[in-house]
gemmi code that builds the backbone of each chain (N, CA, C; Angstrom):
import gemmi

chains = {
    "A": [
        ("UNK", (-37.602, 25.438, -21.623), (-38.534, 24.330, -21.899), (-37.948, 23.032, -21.368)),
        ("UNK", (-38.298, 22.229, -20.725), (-38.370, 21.441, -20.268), (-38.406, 19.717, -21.156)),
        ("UNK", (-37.549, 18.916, -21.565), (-38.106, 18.287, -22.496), (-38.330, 16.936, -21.876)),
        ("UNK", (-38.747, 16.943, -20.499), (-38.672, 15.360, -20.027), (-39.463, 16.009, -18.562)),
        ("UNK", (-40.612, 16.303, -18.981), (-41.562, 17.300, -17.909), (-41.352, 15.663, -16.572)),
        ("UNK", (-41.128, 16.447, -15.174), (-41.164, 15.761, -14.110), (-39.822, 15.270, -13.637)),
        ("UNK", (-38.771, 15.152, -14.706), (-37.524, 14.878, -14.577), (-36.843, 15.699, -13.767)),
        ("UNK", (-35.848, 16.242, -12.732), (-35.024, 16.701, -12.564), (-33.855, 17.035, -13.881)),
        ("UNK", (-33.913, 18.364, -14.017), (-33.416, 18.369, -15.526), (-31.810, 18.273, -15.414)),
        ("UNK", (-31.692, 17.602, -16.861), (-29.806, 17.537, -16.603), (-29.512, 17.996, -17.819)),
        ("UNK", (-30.522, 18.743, -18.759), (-30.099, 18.981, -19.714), (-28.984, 20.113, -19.932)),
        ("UNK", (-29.160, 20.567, -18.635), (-27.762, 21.816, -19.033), (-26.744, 21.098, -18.276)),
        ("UNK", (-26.758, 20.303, -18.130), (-25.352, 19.755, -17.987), (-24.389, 18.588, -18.628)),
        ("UNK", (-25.197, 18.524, -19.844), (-24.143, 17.736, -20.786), (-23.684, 19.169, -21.309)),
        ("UNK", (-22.068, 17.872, -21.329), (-21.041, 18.073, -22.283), (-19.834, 19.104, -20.964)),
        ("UNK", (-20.240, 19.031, -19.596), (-19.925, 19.552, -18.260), (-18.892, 18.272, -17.869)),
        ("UNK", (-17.875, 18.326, -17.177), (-17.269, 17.323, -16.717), (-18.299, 16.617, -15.541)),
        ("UNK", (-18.287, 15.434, -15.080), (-19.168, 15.104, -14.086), (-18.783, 14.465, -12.862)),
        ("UNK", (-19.163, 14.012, -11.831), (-18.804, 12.635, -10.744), (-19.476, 12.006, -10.466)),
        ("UNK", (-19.693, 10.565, -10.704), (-20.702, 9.899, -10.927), (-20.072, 9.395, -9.555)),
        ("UNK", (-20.972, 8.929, -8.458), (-21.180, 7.905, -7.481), (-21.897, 6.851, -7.712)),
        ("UNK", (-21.564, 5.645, -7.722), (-22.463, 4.350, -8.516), (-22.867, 3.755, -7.098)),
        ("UNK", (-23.805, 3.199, -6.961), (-24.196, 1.913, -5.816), (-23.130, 0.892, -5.372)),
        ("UNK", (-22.170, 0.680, -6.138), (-21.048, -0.509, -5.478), (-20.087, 0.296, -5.668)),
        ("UNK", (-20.146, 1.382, -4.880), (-18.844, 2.478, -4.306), (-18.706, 3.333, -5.094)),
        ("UNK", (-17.966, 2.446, -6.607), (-17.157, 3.458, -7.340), (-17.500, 4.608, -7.996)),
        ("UNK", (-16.117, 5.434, -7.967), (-16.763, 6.944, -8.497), (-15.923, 6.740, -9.952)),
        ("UNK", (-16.643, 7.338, -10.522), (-16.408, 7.946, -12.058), (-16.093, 9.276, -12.572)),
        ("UNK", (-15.647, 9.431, -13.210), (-15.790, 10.896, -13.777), (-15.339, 11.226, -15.146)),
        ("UNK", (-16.780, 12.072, -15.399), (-16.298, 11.913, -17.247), (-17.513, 13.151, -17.699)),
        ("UNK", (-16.746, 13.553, -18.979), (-18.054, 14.415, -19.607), (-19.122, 14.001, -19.974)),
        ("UNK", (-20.300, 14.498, -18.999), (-21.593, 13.792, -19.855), (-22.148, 14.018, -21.014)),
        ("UNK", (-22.215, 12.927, -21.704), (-22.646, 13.443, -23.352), (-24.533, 13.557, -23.703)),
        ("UNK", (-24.614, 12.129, -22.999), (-26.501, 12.107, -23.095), (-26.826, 11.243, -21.733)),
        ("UNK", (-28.265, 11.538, -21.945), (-29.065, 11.194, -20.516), (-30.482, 11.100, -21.560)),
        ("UNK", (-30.802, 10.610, -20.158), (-32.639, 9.824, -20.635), (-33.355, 9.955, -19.405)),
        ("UNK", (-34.919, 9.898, -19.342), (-35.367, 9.654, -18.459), (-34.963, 8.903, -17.426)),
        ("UNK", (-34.219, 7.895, -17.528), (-34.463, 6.634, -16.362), (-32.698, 7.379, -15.513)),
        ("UNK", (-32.163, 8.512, -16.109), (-30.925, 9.297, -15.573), (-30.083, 7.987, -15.880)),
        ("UNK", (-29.797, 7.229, -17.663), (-29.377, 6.245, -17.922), (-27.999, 7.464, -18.545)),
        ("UNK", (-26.803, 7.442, -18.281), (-26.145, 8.149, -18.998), (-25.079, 7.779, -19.784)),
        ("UNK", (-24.711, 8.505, -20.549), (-23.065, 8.186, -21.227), (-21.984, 9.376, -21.117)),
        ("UNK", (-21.167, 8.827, -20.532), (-19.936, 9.219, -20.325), (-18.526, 9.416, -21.248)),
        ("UNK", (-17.874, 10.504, -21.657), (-16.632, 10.684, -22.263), (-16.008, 10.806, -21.917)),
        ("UNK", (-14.464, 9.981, -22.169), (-12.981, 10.377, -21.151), (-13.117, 9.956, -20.020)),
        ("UNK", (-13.910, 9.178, -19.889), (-14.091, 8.516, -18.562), (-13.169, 8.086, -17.089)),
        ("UNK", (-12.687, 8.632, -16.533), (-12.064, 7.960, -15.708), (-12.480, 7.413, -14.258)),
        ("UNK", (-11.760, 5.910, -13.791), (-11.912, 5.610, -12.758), (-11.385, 5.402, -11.470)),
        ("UNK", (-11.472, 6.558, -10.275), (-11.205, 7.143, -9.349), (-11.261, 5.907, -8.413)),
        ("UNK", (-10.092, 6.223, -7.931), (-10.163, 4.956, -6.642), (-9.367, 5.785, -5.658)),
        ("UNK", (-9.933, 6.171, -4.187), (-9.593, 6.841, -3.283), (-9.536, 6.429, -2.153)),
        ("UNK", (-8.096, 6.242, -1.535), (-7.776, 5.369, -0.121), (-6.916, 6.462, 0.801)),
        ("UNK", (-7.364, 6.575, 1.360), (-7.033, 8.146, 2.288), (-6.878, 9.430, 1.876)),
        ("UNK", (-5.135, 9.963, 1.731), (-5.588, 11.186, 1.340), (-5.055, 10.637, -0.175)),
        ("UNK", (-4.687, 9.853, -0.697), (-4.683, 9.380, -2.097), (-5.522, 8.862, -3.348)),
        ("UNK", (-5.379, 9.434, -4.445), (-6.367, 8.705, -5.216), (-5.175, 8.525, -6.817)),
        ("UNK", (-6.160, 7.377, -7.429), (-5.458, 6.917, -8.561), (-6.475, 7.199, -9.643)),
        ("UNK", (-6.472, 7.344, -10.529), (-7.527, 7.353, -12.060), (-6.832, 6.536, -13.382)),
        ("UNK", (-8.080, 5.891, -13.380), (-7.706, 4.620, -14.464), (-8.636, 4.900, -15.386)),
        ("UNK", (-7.661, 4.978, -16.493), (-8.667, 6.015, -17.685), (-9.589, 4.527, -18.559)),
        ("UNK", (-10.436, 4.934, -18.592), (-12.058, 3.898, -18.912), (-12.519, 4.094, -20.795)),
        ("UNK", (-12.353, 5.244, -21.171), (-13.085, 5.609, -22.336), (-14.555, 6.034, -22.140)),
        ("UNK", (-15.379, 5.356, -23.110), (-16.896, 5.699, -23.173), (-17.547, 4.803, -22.270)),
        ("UNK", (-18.468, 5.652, -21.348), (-19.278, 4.625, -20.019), (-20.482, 4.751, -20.344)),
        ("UNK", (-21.332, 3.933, -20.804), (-23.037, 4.158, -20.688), (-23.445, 3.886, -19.372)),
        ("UNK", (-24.100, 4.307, -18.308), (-24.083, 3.628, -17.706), (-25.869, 3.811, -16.785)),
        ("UNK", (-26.502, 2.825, -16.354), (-27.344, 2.390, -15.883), (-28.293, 3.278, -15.372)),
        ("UNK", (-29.205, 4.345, -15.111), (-29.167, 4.956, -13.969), (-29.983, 4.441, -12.729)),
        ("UNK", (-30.275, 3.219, -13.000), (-30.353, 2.537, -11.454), (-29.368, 2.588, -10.448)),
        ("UNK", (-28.457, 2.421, -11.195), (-26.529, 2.322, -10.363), (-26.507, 3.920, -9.576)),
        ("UNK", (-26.840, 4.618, -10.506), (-26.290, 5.749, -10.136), (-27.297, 6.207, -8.135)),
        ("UNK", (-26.056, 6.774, -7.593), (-26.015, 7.007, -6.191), (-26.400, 8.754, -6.388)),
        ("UNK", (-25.247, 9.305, -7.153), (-25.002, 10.717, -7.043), (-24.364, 11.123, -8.274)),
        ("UNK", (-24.573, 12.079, -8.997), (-24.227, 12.852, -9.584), (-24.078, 14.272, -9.799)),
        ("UNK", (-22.343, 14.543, -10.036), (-22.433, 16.005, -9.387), (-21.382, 16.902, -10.409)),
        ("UNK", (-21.441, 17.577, -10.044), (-20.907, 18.840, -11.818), (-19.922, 19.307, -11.380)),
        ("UNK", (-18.329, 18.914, -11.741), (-17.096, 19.106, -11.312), (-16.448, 20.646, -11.382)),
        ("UNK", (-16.484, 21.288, -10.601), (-15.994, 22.741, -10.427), (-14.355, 22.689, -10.820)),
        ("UNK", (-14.080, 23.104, -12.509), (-12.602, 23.057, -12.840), (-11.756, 23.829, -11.845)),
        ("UNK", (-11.930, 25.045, -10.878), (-11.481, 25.492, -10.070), (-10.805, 24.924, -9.185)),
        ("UNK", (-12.007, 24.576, -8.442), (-11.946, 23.656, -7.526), (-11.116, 22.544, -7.937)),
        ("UNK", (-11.121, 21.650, -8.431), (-10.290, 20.335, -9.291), (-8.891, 20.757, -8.956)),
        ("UNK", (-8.480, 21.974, -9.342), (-7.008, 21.988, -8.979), (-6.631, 21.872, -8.081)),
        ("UNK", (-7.843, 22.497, -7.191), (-7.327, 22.940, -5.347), (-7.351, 22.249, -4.699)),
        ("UNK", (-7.677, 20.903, -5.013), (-7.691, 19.652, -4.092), (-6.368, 19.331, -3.139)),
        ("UNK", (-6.723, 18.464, -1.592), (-5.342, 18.574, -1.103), (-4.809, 17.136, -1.091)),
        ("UNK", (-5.975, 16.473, -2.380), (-5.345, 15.272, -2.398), (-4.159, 15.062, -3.189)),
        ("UNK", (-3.388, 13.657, -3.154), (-2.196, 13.783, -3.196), (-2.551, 12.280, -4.496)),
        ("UNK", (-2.061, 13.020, -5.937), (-2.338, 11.576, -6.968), (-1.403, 10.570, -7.172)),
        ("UNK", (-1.829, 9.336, -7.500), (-0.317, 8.681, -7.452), (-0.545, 7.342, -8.462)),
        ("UNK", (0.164, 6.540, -9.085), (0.104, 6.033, -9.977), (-0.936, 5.125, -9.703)),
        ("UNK", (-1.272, 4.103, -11.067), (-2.388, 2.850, -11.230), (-1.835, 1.855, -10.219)),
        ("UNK", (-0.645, 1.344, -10.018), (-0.338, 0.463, -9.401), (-0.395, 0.663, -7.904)),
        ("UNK", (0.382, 1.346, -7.350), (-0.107, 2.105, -6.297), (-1.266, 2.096, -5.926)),
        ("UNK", (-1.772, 2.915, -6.446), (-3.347, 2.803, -5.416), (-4.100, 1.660, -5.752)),
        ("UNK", (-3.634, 1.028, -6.392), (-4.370, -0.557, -6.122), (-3.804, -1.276, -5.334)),
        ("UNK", (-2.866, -1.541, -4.634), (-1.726, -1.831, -3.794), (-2.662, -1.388, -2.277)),
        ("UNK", (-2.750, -0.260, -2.388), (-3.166, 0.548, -1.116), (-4.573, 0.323, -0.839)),
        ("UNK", (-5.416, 0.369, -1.976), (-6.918, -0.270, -2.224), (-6.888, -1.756, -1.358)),
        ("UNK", (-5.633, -2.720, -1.975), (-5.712, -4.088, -1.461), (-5.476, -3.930, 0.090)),
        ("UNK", (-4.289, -3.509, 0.272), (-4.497, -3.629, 1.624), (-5.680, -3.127, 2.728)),
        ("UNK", (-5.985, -1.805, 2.200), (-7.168, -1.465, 3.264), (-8.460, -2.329, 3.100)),
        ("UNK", (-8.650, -3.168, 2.050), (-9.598, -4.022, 2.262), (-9.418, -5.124, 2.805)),
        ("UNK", (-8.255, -5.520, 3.057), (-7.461, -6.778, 3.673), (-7.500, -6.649, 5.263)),
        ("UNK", (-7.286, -5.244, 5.650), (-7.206, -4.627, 7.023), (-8.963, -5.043, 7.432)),
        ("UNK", (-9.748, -4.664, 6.943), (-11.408, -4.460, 6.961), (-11.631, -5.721, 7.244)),
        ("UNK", (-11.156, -6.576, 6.508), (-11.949, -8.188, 6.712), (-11.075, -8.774, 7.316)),
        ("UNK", (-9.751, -8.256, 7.939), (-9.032, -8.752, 9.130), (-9.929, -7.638, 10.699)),
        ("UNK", (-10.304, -6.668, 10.339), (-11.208, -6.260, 11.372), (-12.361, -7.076, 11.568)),
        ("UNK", (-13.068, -7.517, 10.748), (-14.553, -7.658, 10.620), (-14.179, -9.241, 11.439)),
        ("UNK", (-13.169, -10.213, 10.867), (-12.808, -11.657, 11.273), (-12.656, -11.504, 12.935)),
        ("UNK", (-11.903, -10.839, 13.508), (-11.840, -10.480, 14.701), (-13.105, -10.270, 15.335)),
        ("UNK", (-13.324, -9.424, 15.109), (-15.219, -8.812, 15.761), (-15.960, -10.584, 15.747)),
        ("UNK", (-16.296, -10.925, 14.744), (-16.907, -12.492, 14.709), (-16.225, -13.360, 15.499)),
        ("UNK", (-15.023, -13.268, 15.704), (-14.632, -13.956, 16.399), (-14.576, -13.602, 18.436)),
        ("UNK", (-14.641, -12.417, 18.091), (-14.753, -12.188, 19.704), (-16.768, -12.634, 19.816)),
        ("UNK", (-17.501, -12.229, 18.912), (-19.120, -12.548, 18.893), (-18.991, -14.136, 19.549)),
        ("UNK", (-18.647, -14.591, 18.689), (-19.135, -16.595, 19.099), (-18.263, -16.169, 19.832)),
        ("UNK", (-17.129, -16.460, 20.677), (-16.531, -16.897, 21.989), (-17.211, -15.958, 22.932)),
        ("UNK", (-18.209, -14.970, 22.846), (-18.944, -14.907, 24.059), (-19.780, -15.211, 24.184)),
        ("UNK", (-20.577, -15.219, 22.670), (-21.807, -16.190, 22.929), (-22.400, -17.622, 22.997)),
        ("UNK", (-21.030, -18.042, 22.291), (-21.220, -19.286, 21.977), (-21.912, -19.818, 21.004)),
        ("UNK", (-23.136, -20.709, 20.591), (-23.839, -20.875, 19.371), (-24.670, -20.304, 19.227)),
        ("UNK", (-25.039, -19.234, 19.813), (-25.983, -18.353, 20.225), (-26.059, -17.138, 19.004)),
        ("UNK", (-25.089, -16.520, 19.492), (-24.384, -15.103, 18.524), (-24.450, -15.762, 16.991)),
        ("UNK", (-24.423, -17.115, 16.259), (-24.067, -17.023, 15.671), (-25.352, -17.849, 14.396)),
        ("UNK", (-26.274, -17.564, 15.345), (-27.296, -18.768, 14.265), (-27.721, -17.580, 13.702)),
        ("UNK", (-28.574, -18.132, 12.326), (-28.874, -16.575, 11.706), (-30.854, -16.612, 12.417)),
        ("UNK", (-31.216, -15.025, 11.709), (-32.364, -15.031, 12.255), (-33.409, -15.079, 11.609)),
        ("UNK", (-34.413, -15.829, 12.832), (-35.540, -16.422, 11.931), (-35.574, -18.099, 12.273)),
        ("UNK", (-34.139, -18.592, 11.872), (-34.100, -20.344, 12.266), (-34.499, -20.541, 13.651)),
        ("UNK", (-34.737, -21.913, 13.360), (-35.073, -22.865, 13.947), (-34.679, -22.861, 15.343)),
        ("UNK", (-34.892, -22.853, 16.975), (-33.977, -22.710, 17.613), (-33.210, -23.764, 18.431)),
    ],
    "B": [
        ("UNK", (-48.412, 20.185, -4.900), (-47.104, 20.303, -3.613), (-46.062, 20.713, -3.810)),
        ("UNK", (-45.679, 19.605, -4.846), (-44.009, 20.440, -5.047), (-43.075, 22.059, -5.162)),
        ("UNK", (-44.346, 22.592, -5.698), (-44.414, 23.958, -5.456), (-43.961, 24.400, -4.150)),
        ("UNK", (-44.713, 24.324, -3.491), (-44.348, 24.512, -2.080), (-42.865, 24.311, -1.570)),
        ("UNK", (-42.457, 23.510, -1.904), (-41.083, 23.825, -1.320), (-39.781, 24.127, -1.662)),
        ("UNK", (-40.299, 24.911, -2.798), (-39.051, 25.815, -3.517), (-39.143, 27.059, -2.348)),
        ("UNK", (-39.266, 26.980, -1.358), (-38.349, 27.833, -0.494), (-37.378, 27.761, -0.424)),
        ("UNK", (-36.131, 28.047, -0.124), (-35.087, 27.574, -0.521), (-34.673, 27.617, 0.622)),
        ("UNK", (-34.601, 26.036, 0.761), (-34.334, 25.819, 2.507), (-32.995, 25.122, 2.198)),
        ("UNK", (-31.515, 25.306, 3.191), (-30.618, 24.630, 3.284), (-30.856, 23.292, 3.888)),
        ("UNK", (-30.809, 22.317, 2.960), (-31.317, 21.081, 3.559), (-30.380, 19.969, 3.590)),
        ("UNK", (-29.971, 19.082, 4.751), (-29.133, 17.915, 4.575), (-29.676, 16.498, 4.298)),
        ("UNK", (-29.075, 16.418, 3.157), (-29.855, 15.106, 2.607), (-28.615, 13.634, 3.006)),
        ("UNK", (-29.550, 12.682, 3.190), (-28.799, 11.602, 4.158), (-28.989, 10.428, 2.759)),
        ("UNK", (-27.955, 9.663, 2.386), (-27.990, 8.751, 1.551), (-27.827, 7.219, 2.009)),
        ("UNK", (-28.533, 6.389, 1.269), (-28.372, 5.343, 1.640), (-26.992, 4.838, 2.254)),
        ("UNK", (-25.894, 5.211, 1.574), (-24.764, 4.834, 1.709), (-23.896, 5.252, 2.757)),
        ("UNK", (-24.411, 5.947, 3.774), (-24.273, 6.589, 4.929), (-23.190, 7.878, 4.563)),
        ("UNK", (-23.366, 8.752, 3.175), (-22.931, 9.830, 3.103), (-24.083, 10.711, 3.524)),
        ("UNK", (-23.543, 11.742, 4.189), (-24.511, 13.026, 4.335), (-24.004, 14.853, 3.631)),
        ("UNK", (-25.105, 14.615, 2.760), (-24.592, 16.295, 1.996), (-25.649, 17.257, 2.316)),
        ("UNK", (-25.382, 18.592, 2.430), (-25.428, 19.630, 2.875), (-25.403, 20.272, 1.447)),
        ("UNK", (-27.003, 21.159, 1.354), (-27.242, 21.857, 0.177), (-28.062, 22.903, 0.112)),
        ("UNK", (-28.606, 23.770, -0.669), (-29.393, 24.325, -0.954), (-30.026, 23.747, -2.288)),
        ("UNK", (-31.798, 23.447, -1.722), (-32.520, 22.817, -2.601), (-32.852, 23.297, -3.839)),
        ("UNK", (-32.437, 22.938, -4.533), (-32.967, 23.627, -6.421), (-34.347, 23.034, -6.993)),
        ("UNK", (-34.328, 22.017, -6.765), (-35.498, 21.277, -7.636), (-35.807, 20.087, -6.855)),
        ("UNK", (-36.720, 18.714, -7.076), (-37.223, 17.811, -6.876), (-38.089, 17.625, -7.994)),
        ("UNK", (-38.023, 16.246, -8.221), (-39.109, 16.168, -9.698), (-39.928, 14.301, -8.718)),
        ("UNK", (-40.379, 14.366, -9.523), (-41.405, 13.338, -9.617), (-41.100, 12.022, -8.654)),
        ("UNK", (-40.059, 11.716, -9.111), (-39.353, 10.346, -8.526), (-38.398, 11.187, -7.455)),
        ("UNK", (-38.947, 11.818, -6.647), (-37.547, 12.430, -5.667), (-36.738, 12.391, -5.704)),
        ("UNK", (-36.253, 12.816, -7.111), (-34.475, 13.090, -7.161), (-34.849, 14.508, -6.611)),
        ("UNK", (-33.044, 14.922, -6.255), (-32.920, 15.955, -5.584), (-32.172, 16.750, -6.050)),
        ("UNK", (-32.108, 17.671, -6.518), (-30.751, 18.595, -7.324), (-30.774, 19.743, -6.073)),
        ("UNK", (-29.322, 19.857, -5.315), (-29.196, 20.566, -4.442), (-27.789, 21.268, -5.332)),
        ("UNK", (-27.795, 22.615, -4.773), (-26.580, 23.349, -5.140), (-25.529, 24.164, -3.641)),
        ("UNK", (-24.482, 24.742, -4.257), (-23.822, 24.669, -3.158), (-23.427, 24.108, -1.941)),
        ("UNK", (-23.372, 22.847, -2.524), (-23.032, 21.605, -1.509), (-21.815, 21.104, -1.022)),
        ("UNK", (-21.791, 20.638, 0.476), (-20.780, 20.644, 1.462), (-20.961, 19.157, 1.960)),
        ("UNK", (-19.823, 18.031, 2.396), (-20.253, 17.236, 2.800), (-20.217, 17.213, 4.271)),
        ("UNK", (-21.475, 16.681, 4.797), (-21.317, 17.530, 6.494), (-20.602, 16.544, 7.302)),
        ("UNK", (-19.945, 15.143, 7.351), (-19.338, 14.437, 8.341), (-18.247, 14.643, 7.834)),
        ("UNK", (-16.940, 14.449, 8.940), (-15.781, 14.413, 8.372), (-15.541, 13.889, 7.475)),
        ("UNK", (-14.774, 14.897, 6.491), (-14.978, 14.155, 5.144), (-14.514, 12.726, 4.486)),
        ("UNK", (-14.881, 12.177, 5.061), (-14.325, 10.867, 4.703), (-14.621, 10.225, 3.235)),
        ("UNK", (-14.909, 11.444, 2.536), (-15.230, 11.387, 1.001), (-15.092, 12.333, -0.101)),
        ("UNK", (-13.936, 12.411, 0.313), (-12.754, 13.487, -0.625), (-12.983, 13.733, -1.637)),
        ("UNK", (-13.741, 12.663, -2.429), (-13.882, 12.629, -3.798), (-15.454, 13.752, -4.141)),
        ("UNK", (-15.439, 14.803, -3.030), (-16.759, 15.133, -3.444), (-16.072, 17.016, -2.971)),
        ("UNK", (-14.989, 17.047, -3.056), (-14.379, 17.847, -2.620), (-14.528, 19.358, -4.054)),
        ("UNK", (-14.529, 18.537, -5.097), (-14.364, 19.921, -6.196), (-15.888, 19.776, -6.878)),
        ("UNK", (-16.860, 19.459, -6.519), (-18.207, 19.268, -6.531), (-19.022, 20.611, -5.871)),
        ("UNK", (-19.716, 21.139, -6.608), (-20.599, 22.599, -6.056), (-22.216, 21.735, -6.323)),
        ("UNK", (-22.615, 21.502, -7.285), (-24.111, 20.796, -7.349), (-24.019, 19.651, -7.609)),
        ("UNK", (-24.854, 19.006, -7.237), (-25.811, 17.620, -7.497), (-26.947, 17.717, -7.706)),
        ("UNK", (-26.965, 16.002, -8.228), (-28.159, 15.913, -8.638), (-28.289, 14.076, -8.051)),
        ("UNK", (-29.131, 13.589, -7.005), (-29.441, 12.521, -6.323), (-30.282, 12.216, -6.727)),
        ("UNK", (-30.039, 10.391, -7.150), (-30.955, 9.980, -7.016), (-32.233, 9.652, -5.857)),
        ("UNK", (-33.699, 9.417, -6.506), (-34.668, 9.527, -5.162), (-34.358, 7.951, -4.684)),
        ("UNK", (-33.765, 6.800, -5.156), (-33.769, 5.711, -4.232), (-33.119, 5.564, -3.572)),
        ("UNK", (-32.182, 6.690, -3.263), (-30.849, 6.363, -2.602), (-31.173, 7.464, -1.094)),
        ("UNK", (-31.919, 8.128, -1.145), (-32.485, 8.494, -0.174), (-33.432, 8.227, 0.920)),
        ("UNK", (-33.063, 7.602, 2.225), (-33.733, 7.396, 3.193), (-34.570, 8.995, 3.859)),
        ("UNK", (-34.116, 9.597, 3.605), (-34.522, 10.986, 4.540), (-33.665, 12.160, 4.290)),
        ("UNK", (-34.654, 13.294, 4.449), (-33.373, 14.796, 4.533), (-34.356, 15.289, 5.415)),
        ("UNK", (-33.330, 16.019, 5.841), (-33.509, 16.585, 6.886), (-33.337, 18.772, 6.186)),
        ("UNK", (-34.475, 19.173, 7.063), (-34.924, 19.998, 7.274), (-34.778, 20.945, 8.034)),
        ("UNK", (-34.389, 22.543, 7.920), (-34.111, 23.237, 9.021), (-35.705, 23.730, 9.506)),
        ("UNK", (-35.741, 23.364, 11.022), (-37.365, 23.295, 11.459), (-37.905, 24.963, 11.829)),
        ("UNK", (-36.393, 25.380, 11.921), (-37.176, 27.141, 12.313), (-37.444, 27.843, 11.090)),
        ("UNK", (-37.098, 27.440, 9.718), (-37.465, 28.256, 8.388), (-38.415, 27.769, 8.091)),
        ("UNK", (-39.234, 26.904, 8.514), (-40.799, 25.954, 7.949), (-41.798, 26.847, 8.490)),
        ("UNK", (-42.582, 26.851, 7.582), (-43.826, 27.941, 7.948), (-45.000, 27.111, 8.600)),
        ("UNK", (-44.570, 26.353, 9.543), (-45.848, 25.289, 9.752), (-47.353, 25.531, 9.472)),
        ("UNK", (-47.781, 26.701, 10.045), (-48.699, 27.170, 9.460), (-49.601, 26.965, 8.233)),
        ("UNK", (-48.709, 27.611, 7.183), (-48.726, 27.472, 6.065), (-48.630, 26.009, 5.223)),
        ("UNK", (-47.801, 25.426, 5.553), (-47.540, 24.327, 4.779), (-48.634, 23.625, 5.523)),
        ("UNK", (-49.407, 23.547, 6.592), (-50.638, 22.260, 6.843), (-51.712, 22.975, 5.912)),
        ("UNK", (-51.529, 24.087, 5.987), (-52.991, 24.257, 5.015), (-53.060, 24.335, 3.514)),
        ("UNK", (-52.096, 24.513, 3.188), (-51.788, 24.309, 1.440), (-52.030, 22.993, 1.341)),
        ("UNK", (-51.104, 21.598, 2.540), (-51.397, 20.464, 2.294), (-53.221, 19.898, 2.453)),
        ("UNK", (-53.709, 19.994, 3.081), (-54.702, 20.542, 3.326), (-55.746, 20.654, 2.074)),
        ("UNK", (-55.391, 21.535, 1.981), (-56.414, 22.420, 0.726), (-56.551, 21.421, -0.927)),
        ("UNK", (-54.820, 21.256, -0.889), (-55.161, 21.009, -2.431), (-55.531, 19.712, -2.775)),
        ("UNK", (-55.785, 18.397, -1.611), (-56.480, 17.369, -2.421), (-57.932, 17.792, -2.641)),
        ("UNK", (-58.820, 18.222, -1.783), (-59.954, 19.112, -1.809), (-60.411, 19.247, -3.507)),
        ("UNK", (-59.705, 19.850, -4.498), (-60.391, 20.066, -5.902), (-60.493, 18.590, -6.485)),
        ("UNK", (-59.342, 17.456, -6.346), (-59.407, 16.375, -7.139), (-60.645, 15.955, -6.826)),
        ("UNK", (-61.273, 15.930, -5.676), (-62.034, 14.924, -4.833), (-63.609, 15.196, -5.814)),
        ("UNK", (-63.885, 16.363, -5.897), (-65.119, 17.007, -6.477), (-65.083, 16.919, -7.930)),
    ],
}
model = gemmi.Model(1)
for chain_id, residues in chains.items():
    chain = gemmi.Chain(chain_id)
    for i, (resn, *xyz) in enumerate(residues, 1):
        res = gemmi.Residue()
        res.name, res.seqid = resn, gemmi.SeqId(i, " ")
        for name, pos in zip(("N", "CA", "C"), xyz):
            atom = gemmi.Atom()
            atom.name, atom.element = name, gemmi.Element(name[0])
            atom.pos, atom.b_iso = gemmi.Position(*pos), 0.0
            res.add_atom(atom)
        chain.add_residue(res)
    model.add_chain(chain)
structure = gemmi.Structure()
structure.add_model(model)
structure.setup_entities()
């Protein structure tokens, strides 16, 4: 039976470990306890996954309610699988360290690119669009 | 409609976020979420974190498009079911 006719059902999957993909990147992962129509959920044991190559860190969260507008993806963690990973875990500090820099690298890429844009185009490349000309 | 396409077509669904997963379709409900099972992520994986993951369940706004394997589609079939069933509302 169905108790949320039209829904994609998630009812067999509380109380399943989960991986939440949210809209501003971050992944989650936690046992889902409840869900609602709008796929608004709450989360147990929550942790938060931060993954910068072949490394990742988990920063333990507690209880997450969380939005399901946010939500990107949600997916049902194979305990098997979980072990067999060939990622390599490493402390909180650390992978925030490693987090900083590769975003530091990105907007030292991105500064470059803009900067090679205007010196070929001149004021051209750089007005936004739509204005005035 | 929706009926119709519980064939169970291996389908790659493309996300806003420029991930692409690789599934076999389970369901679709109302708001095009997508619950695919046995899922693979098909570009190099540059998203590890989806590595001990067998099903999902997507949201429908986060989807621009999936893609379809075109030789398992019954073209045939599927124009005339589409076809057919606004036909009763109308009367």
């Amino acid at each position: 039976m169905n108790y949320m006719p039209g829904t994609a059902s998630l009812i067999e999957d509380i109380d399943k470990k989960h991986l939440v993909l949210l809209r501003d990147g971050r992944t989650l992962i936690g046992f889902l306890r409840s869900i609602d129509q709008f796929a608004n959920l709450v989360l147990h044991q929550t942790v938060e996954r931060i993954h910068v190559g072949k490394k990742y860190g988990d920063i333990p969260r507690g209880i997450f309610v969380v939005r399901g507008e946010n939500v990107v993806l949600l997916g049902e963690i194979d305990l098997e699988k979980e072990s067999d990973t060939p990622l390599q875990q490493v402390s909180i500090e650390e992978i925030l360290e490693e987090q900083r820099v590769e975003q530091q690298t990105k907007l030292e890429a991105e500064d470059r690119k803009r900067y090679i844009h205007y010196s070929r185009d001149g004021c051209r490349g750089s007005r936004k669009p739509g204005g005035a000309p | 409609i929706t009926t119709l396409f519980y064939s169970f077509f291996k389908s790659v669904v493309e996300l806003k976020n420029d991930l692409s997963i690789c599934g076999m379709l389970h369901s679709v409900d109302q708001y095009l979420n997508i619950k695919l099972t046995n899922i693979s992520v098909t570009d190099p994986e540059k998203y590890p974190h989806m590595l001990s993951v067998k099903n999902c369940l997507i949201q429908g706004s986060v989807v621009p498009y999936m893609q379809l394997p075109a030789d398992e589609i019954h073209k045939q079939l599927l124009q005339d079911v589409a076809r057919k069933e606004p036909l009763p509302q109308k009367q």
